[in-house]
C-alpha positions in Angstrom: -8.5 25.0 -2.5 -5.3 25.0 -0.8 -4.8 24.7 2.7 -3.2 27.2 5.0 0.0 25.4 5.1 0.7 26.6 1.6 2.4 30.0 2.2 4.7 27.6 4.6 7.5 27.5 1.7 7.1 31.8 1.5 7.4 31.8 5.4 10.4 29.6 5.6 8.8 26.7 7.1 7.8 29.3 10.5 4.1 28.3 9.9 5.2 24.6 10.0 7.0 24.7 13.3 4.4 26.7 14.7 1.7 24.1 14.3 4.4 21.6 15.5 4.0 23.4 18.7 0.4 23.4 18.3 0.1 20.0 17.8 2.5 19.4 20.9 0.0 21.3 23.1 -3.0 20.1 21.9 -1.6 16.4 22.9 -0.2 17.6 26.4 -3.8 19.2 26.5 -5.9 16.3 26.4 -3.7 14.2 28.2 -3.7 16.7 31.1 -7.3 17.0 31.2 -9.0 13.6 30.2 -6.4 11.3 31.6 -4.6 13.6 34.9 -1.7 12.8 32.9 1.7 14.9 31.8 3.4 13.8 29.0 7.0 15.1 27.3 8.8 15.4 24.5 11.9 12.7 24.1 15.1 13.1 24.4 16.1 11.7 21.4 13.4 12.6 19.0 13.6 9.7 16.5 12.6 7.5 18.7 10.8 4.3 17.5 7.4 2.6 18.6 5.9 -0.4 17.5 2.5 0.6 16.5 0.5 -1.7 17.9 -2.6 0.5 18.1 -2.8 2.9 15.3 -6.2 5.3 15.7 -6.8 7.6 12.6 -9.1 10.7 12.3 -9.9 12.6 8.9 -10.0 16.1 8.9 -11.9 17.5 5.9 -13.1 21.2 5.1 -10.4 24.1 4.5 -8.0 22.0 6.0 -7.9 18.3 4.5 -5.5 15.6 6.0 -5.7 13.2 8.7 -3.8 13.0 12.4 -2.8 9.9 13.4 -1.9 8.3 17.2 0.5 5.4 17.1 1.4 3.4 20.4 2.2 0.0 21.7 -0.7 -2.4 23.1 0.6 -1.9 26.8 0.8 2.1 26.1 -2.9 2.0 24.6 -4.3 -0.2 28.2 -2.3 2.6 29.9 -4.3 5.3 28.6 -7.8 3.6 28.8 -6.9 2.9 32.8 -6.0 6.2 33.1 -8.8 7.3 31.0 -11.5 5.2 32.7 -10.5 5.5 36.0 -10.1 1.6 36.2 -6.9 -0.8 37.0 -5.1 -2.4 34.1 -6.8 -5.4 34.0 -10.4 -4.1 33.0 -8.6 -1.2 30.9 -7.1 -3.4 28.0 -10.8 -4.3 26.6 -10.9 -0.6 25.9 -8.1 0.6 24.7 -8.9 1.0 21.0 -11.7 3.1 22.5 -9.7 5.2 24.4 -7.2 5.9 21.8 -9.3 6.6 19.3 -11.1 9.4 21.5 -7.3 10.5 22.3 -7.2 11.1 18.3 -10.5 12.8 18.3 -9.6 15.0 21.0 -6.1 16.2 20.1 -7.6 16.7 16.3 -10.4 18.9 18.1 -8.1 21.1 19.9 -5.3 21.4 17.1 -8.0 23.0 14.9 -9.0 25.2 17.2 -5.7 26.7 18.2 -5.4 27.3 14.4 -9.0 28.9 14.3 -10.5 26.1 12.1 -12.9 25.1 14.4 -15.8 25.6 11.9 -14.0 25.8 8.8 -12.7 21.7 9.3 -14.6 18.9 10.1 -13.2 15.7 11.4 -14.4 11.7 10.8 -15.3 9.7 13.2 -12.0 7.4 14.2 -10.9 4.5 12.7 -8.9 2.4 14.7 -5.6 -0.6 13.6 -4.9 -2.9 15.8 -1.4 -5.7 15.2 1.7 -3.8 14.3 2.0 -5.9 10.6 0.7 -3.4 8.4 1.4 -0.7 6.2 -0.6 3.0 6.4 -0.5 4.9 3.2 -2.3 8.2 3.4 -3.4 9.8 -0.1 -2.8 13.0 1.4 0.2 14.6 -0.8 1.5 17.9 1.0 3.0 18.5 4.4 4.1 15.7 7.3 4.7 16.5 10.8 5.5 13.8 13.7 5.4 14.8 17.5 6.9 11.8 19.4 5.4 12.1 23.1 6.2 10.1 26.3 4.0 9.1 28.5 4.4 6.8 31.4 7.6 5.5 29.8 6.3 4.7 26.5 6.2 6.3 23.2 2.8 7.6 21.5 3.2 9.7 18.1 1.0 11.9 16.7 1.4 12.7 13.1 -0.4 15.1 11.3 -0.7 15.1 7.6 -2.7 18.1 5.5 -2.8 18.9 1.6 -1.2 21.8 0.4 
Protein backbone atom coordinates (compact mmCIF):
# COMPACT_ATOMS: atom_id res chain seq x y z
CA UNK A 1 0.00 0.00 0.00
CA UNK A 2 1.50 3.19 -0.60
CA UNK A 3 0.88 6.20 1.27
CA UNK A 4 -0.53 9.38 -0.07
CA UNK A 5 2.76 11.06 -0.07
CA UNK A 6 3.67 8.99 -3.08
CA UNK A 7 2.38 11.08 -6.01
CA UNK A 8 4.66 13.88 -4.04
CA UNK A 9 7.61 13.30 -6.71
CA UNK A 10 4.60 13.76 -9.75
CA UNK A 11 3.44 16.94 -7.93
CA UNK A 12 6.83 18.52 -7.46
CA UNK A 13 7.10 18.09 -3.90
CA UNK A 14 3.49 20.71 -3.61
CA UNK A 15 1.91 17.87 -1.54
CA UNK A 16 5.03 17.78 0.76
CA UNK A 17 4.94 21.50 1.57
CA UNK A 18 1.46 21.44 1.94
CA UNK A 19 1.53 19.02 4.87
CA UNK A 20 4.49 21.06 6.09
CA UNK A 21 1.97 23.70 6.67
CA UNK A 22 -0.39 21.21 8.02
CA UNK A 23 1.81 19.98 10.39
CA UNK A 24 2.74 23.71 11.43
CA UNK A 25 -0.93 24.32 12.27
CA UNK A 26 -1.73 21.35 13.76
CA UNK A 27 1.27 22.21 16.47
CA UNK A 28 0.16 26.03 16.72
CA UNK A 29 -3.37 24.27 17.21
CA UNK A 30 -2.75 22.36 20.22
CA UNK A 31 -0.57 24.71 21.68
CA UNK A 32 -3.23 27.38 21.42
CA UNK A 33 -5.87 25.45 22.81
CA UNK A 34 -4.48 22.93 25.49
CA UNK A 35 -1.63 25.16 26.81
CA UNK A 36 -3.15 29.24 26.01
CA UNK A 37 0.02 29.25 24.36
CA UNK A 38 1.34 30.86 20.73
CA UNK A 39 4.16 29.44 19.26
CA UNK A 40 6.34 30.57 15.86
CA UNK A 41 8.29 29.51 13.41
CA UNK A 42 12.33 30.49 13.82
CA UNK A 43 14.06 32.71 12.26
CA UNK A 44 16.75 30.73 11.26
CA UNK A 45 15.17 27.42 10.58
CA UNK A 46 18.08 25.09 11.30
CA UNK A 47 18.09 25.68 14.51
CA UNK A 48 19.33 23.13 17.04
CA UNK A 49 17.77 21.58 20.33
CA UNK A 50 19.16 19.26 22.62
CA UNK A 51 16.58 16.63 22.80
CA UNK A 52 16.25 16.04 26.16
CA UNK A 53 12.67 14.83 26.04
CA UNK A 54 11.93 13.03 22.87
CA UNK A 55 7.95 11.72 22.79
CA UNK A 56 7.17 9.46 19.78
CA UNK A 57 3.68 8.42 18.38
CA UNK A 58 3.14 5.63 15.62
CA UNK A 59 0.79 6.25 13.03
CA UNK A 60 -0.37 3.07 11.28
CA UNK A 61 -3.29 2.39 8.72
CA UNK A 62 -3.19 4.16 5.07
CA UNK A 63 -0.76 6.37 6.34
CA UNK A 64 2.29 4.51 8.29
CA UNK A 65 5.19 6.61 9.94
CA UNK A 66 5.59 8.14 13.22
CA UNK A 67 5.66 12.08 14.42
CA UNK A 68 8.07 12.87 16.78
CA UNK A 69 8.32 16.08 19.52
CA UNK A 70 11.88 16.85 20.61
CA UNK A 71 12.61 19.52 23.30
CA UNK A 72 14.94 20.43 26.09
CA UNK A 73 14.11 19.31 29.94
CA UNK A 74 13.31 23.08 30.89
CA UNK A 75 11.12 23.40 27.51
CA UNK A 76 9.22 19.98 28.47
CA UNK A 77 8.43 21.51 32.47
CA UNK A 78 7.35 24.56 30.52
CA UNK A 79 4.70 22.90 28.72
CA UNK A 80 3.35 20.69 31.58
CA UNK A 81 3.08 24.18 33.79
CA UNK A 82 1.39 25.57 31.10
CA UNK A 83 -0.45 22.46 30.43
CA UNK A 84 -1.51 21.75 34.13
CA UNK A 85 -2.19 25.01 35.07
CA UNK A 86 0.57 24.66 37.93
CA UNK A 87 3.93 26.73 38.71
CA UNK A 88 7.25 25.17 37.58
CA UNK A 89 8.13 23.55 40.41
CA UNK A 90 5.19 20.85 40.50
CA UNK A 91 5.26 20.83 36.55
CA UNK A 92 8.71 19.05 35.96
CA UNK A 93 7.35 15.59 37.55
CA UNK A 94 5.12 15.74 34.54
CA UNK A 95 6.65 16.67 31.80
CA UNK A 96 7.14 13.44 29.95
CA UNK A 97 3.33 13.26 30.41
CA UNK A 98 2.64 16.43 28.98
CA UNK A 99 4.73 15.99 25.97
CA UNK A 100 3.75 12.98 25.09
CA UNK A 101 0.03 14.11 25.00
CA UNK A 102 1.48 17.23 22.95
CA UNK A 103 2.65 14.29 20.38
CA UNK A 104 -0.75 12.68 20.59
CA UNK A 105 -2.49 15.64 20.01
CA UNK A 106 -0.64 17.35 17.08
CA UNK A 107 -0.67 13.54 15.39
CA UNK A 108 -4.55 13.71 15.99
CA UNK A 109 -5.16 16.92 14.30
CA UNK A 110 -2.46 16.49 11.35
CA UNK A 111 -4.51 13.45 10.20
CA UNK A 112 -7.44 15.06 10.32
CA UNK A 113 -6.53 18.09 8.24
CA UNK A 114 -5.43 15.46 5.70
CA UNK A 115 -8.80 13.55 6.11
CA UNK A 116 -7.21 10.43 7.59
CA UNK A 117 -9.01 10.55 10.58
CA UNK A 118 -10.39 6.98 10.16
CA UNK A 119 -8.21 5.65 7.68
CA UNK A 120 -4.83 6.01 10.42
CA UNK A 121 -4.58 4.99 13.67
CA UNK A 122 -2.03 6.21 16.04
CA UNK A 123 0.04 4.27 19.24
CA UNK A 124 -0.08 5.19 22.31
CA UNK A 125 3.22 7.54 23.07
CA UNK A 126 6.38 6.46 23.93
CA UNK A 127 8.42 8.76 25.63
CA UNK A 128 12.97 9.33 25.80
CA UNK A 129 14.21 10.96 28.34
CA UNK A 130 18.55 12.06 28.57
CA UNK A 131 19.70 13.61 25.30
CA UNK A 132 22.57 10.47 24.73
CA UNK A 133 20.83 8.47 22.37
CA UNK A 134 20.31 7.72 18.92
CA UNK A 135 16.52 7.34 17.24
CA UNK A 136 16.48 5.27 14.16
CA UNK A 137 13.04 5.07 12.57
CA UNK A 138 12.48 1.95 10.11
CA UNK A 139 10.24 4.13 8.34
CA UNK A 140 12.06 4.54 4.64
CA UNK A 141 10.10 7.36 2.63
CA UNK A 142 9.49 11.06 3.23
CA UNK A 143 11.06 13.33 6.29
CA UNK A 144 9.73 16.60 7.32
CA UNK A 145 10.94 18.80 10.38
CA UNK A 146 8.91 21.91 11.65
CA UNK A 147 11.21 23.75 14.20
CA UNK A 148 8.70 25.72 16.58
CA UNK A 149 9.43 28.36 19.38
CA UNK A 150 7.86 28.54 22.24
CA UNK A 151 8.58 30.56 25.20
CA UNK A 152 12.11 31.00 23.97
CA UNK A 153 12.91 27.51 23.41
CA UNK A 154 13.03 25.16 20.54
CA UNK A 155 10.41 22.10 20.19
CA UNK A 156 10.58 20.13 16.75
CA UNK A 157 8.15 18.03 15.39
CA UNK A 158 9.18 15.68 12.73
CA UNK A 159 7.03 13.66 10.86
CA UNK A 160 8.16 10.63 9.05
CA UNK A 161 5.60 8.36 6.64
CA UNK A 162 6.37 5.41 4.07
CA UNK A 163 5.99 5.98 0.59
Amino acid sequence: MSSPLSSTANAGGSLLEHWRVLLCESAKHVFSTMLGAQITTPEQPDIEVVPEVTAIVGLAGQLCGVLTVRCGAACATQIASRMLGVAIEEASANQCDAVAEVCNMVAGNFKAKIGMEDKCMLSVPTVITGCDYQFHSLVSGTRMEVPMIFEGEVVWFTLEVRE
